[in-house]
C-alpha positions, 0 to 999 in steps of 0.5 A, a space after each residue: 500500500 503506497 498512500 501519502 500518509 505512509 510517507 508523510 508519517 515514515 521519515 525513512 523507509 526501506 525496500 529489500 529483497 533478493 536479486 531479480 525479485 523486482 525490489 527496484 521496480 517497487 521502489 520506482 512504484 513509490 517513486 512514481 506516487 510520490 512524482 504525480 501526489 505531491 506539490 512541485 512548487 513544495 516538494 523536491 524528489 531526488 535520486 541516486 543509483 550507483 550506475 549511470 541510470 538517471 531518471 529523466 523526469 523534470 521533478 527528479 533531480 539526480 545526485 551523486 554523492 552523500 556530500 549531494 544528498 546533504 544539500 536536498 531539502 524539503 523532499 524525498 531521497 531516494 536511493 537504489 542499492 545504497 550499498 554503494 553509497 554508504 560505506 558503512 565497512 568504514 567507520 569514518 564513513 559509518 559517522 557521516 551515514 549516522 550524520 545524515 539521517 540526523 541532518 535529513 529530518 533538518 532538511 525536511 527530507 524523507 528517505 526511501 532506500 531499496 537493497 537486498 537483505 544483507 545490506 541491511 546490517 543493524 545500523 541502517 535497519 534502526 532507521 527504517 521505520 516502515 518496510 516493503 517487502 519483496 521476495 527475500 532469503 531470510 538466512 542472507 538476513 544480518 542475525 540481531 538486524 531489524 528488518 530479519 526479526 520482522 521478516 522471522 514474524 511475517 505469516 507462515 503463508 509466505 514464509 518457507 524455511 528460508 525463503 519468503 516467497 513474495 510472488 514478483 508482480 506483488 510486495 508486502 506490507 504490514 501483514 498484507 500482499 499488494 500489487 505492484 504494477 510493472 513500470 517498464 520506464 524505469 526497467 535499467 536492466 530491459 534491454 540487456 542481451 542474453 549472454 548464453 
């Protein structure tokens, strides 16, 4: 469920699922919503993503860096595999990650990331507040993290030993599956050949 009120009331929320279960297609959902339910003259919408994909929609401004993300101001932030962005093996960078959750809600920003489940460790799994999930292993889960003792909770009849299977036309959230519409628009990854 995509609503203005999950939004307005979640400062950051995370997307995560296994590879190829359409966790970034979820995230361009959401995305999508925020571009055509929020006010252009009030609301900023930002992206990153650690390849050269850019998102070309005149209310989208692309950004680069963590040093950009500090500049963002009165909108979301939404960030594609932030693996690549926030360092968090470095403890000098784990600092300024932990700065810039607290300098975002300054910002009157809101934060959406997307990344697979061993990217959510315990530092950035506190932070989220509200999750989309997408097919995932749970064993790929960081023992003690958040997000893998909401995952353990979720019922039993999506859940497997160790896989939720989470169908890849659907997400769920707060106990529920929705549907999640293929938007080919944003789909990087469409026009890539067949290697074998």
């Amino acid at each position: 469920m995509i609503n203005k009120q999950i939004l307005r009331d979640n400062a950051v929320i995370g997307v995560v699922g296994c590879e190829h279960s359409g966790k970034s297609n979820l995230m361009f959902n959401i995305l999508d919503y925020t571009i055509h339910n929020t006010d252009p003259r009030t609301t900023n919408i930002y992206f990153y993503s650690y390849s050269s994909k850019v998102i070309n929609n005149k209310r989208v401004i692309n950004v680069s860096s963590v040093k950009d993300i500090n500049a963002c101001k009165d909108g979301f932030i939404f960030i594609d595999e932030f693996k690549f962005l926030f360092q968090l093996d470095n403890r000098k960078f784990k600092g300024e990650v932990d700065k810039l959750f607290n300098f975002m809600f300054h910002q009157n920003c809101h934060l959406v990331l997307c990344g697979t489940e061993q990217q959510y460790n315990k530092f950035i799994s506190s932070k989220v507040k509200a999750w989309y999930i997408k097919e995932c292993n749970i064993k790929s889960f960081i023992n003690g993290s958040m997000i893998k003792d909401i995952v353990t909770g979720i019922t039993k009849d999506y859940v497997g030993p160790e896989v939720v299977k989470i169908p890849i036309e659907k997400y769920y959230f707060k106990g529920n599956l929705y549907q999640c519409p293929y938007l080919p628009q944003y789909d990087v990854k469409k026009d890539n050949k067949k290697l074998i």
